[in-house]
C-alpha positions as CSV (number, residue, x, y, z in Angstrom):
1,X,-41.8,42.4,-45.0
2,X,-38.5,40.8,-44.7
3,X,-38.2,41.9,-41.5
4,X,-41.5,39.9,-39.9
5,X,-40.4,36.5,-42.8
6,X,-36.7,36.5,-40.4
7,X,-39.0,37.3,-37.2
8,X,-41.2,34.3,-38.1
9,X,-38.4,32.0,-39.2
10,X,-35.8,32.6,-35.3
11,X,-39.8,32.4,-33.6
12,X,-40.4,29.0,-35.3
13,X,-36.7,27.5,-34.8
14,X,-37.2,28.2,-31.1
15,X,-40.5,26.6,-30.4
16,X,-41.7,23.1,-30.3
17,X,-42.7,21.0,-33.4
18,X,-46.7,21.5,-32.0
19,X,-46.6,24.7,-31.0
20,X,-49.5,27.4,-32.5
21,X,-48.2,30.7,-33.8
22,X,-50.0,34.0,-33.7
23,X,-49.4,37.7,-35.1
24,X,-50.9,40.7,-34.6
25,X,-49.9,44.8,-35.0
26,X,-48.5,47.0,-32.0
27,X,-49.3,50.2,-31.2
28,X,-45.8,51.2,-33.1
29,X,-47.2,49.3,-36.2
30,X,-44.8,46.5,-35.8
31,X,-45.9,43.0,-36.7
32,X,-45.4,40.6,-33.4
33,X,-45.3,37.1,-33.1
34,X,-45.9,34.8,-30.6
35,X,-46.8,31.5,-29.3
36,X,-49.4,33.2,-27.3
37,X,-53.0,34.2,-28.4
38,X,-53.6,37.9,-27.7
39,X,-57.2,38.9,-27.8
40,X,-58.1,41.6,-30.4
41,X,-56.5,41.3,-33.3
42,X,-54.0,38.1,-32.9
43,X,-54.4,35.9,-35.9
44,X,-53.1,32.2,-36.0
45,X,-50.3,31.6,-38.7
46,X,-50.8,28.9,-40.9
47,X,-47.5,26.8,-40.2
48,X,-46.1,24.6,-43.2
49,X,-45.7,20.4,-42.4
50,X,-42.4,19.9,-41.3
51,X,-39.6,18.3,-43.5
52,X,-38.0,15.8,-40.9
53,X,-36.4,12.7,-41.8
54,X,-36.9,9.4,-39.8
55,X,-33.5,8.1,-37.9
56,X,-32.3,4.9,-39.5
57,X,-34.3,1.5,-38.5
58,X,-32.2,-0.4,-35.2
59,X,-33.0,-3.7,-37.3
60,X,-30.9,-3.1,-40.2
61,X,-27.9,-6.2,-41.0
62,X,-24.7,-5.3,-39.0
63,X,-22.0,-5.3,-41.0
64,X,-20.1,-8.7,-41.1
65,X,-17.7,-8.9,-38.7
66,X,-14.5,-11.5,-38.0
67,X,-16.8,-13.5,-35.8
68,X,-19.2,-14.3,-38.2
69,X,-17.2,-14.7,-41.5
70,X,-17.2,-18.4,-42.8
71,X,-14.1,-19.9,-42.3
72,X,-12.0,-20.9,-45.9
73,X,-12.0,-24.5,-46.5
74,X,-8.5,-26.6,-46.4
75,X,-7.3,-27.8,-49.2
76,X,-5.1,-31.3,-49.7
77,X,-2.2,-31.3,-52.0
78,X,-3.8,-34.9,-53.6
79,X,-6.2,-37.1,-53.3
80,X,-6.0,-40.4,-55.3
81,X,-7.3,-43.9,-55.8
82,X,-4.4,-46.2,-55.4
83,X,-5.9,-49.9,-55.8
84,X,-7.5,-50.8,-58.4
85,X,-5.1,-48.6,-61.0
86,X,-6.8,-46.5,-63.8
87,X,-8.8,-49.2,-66.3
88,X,-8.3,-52.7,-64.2
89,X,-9.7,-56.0,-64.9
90,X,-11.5,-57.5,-61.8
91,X,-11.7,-61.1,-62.1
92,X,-14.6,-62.1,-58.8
93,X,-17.2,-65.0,-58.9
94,X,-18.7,-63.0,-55.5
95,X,-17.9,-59.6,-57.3
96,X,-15.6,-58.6,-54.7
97,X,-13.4,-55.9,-54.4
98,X,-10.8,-53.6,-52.2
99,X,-10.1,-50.3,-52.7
100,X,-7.0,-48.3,-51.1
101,X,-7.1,-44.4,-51.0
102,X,-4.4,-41.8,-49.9
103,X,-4.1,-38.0,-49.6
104,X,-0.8,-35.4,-48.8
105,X,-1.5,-34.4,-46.2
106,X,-3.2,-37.3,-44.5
107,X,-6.5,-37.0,-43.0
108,X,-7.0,-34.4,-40.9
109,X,-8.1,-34.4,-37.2
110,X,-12.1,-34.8,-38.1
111,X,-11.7,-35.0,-42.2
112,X,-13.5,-38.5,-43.3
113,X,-13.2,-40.1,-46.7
114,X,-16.1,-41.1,-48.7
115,X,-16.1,-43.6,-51.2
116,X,-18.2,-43.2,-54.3
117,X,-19.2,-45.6,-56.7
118,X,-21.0,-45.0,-59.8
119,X,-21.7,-42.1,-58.0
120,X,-23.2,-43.3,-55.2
121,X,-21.6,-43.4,-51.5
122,X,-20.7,-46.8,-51.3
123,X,-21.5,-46.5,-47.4
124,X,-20.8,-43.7,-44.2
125,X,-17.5,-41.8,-44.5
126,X,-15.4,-42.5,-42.4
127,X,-11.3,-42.2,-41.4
128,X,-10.0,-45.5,-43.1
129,X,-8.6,-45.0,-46.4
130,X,-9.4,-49.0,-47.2
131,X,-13.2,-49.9,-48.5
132,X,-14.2,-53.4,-49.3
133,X,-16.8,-53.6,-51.5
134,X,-19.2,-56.8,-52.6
135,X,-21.1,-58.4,-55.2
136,X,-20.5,-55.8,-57.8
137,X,-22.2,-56.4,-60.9
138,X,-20.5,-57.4,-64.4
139,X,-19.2,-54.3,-66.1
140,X,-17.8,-50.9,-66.2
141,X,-18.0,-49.3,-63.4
142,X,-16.3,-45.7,-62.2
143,X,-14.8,-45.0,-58.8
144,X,-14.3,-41.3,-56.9
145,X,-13.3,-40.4,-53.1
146,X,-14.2,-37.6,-51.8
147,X,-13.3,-35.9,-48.6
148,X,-15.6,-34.4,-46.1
149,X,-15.1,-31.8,-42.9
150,X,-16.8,-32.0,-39.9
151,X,-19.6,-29.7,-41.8
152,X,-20.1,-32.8,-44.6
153,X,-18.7,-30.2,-46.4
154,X,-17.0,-32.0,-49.8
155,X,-12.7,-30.3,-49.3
156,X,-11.4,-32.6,-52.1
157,X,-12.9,-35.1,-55.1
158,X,-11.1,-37.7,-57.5
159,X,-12.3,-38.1,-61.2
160,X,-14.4,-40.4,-61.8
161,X,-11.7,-44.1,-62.4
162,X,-12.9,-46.4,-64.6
163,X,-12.3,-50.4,-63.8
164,X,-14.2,-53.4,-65.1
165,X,-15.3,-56.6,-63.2
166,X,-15.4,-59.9,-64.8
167,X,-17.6,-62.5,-62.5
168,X,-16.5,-66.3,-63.5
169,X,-19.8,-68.2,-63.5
170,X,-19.1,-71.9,-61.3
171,X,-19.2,-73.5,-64.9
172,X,-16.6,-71.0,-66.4
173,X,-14.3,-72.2,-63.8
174,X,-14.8,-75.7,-63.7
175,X,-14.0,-75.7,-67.3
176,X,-10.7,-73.3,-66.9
177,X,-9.4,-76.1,-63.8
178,X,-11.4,-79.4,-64.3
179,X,-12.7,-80.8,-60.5
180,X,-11.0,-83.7,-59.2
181,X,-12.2,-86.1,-57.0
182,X,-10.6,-84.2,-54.2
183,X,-11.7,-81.1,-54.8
184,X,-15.2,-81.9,-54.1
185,X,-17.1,-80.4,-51.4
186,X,-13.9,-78.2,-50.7
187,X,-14.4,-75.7,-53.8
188,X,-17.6,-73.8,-54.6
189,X,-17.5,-74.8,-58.5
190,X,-17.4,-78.7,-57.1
191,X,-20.0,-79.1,-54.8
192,X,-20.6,-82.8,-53.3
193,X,-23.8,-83.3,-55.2
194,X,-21.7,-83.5,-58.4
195,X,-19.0,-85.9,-56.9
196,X,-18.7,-88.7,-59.4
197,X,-19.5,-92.8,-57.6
198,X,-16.0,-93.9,-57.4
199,X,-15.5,-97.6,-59.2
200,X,-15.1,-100.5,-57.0
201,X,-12.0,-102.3,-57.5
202,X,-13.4,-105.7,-56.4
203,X,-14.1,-108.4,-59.2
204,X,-17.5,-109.5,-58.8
205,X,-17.4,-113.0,-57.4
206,X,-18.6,-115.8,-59.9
């Protein structure tokens, strides 16, 4: 019996996955197989499925490589609002105001500084580290900078600076430096409309 069970195994190893198995007795008493039918007394051999594994799918993820890797981000030293300082007073009838940045190191070769206020971009980023802003409204308000690589990706950002901006009305200023006659038509708070009639210094003749 275990004879014929290692005769079967070496006969399947050697032929193809598809191929049909027979046995039959010889004249010796021998069992025989073989992949070829015999007529007589040849019987087919019911094969068990095979146990094969599938290769591994071509369209699996490579494995990251250098190529592909993100490069790190660079990093500045500082990055800080230098005008208006921390807490100012903005005095502006128009609302009007400049703000200075700086960073160590200075602006790399395609870096771009944004300015943010109330954290909003102010306008496009760009290289200058000099905004001016316009008719800002009375208040608190809070500055940031950021800056951006040539990915917009955000490399550095301020805290949020707090300053306030005080806008004189044209009657608040008249009041703090009274118009003279001169000054009429020459300063927004004394327009020529509100120029007083100047008083003849003729006698009237009787």
């Amino acid at each position: 019996m275990i004879r014929w069970l290692l005769a079967l195994g070496l006969l399947l190893a050697t032929l193809p996955g598809m191929a049909q198995v027979y046995t039959y007795i010889d004249a010796q008493g021998n069992r025989v197989f073989t992949d070829q039918p015999r007529p007589g007394n040849a019987k087919k051999v019911q094969l068990p499925p095979g146990n094969r594994m599938s290769p591994p799918s071509a369209s699996a993820a490579p494995a990251p490589t250098a190529e592909n890797r993100p490069e790190p981000l660079f990093h500045y030293e500082m990055l800080r609002l230098l005008i208006p300082e921390p807490d100012a007073t903005i005095r502006s009838t128009a609302g009007e105001l400049i703000v200075s940045v700086t960073s160590e190191p200075g602006l790399k070769k395609g870096h771009r500084y944004r300015l943010l206020l109330d954290g909003q971009p102010t306008g496009a980023p760009g290289p200058s580290p000099v905004f001016a802003l316009s008719d800002i409204d009375r208040g608190t308000h809070h500055l940031a900078v950021e800056i951006l690589d040539e990915q917009d990706r955000i490399l550095e950002r301020t805290a949020n600076q707090p300053f306030h901006m005080q806008r004189m009305s044209l009657a608040q200023k008249r009041r703090i430096k009274p118009c003279a006659i001169a000054d009429y038509g020459l300063r927004p708070e004394c327009p020529l409309a509100d120029k007083p009639e100047e008083e003849s210094s003729i006698l009237p003749f009787f």
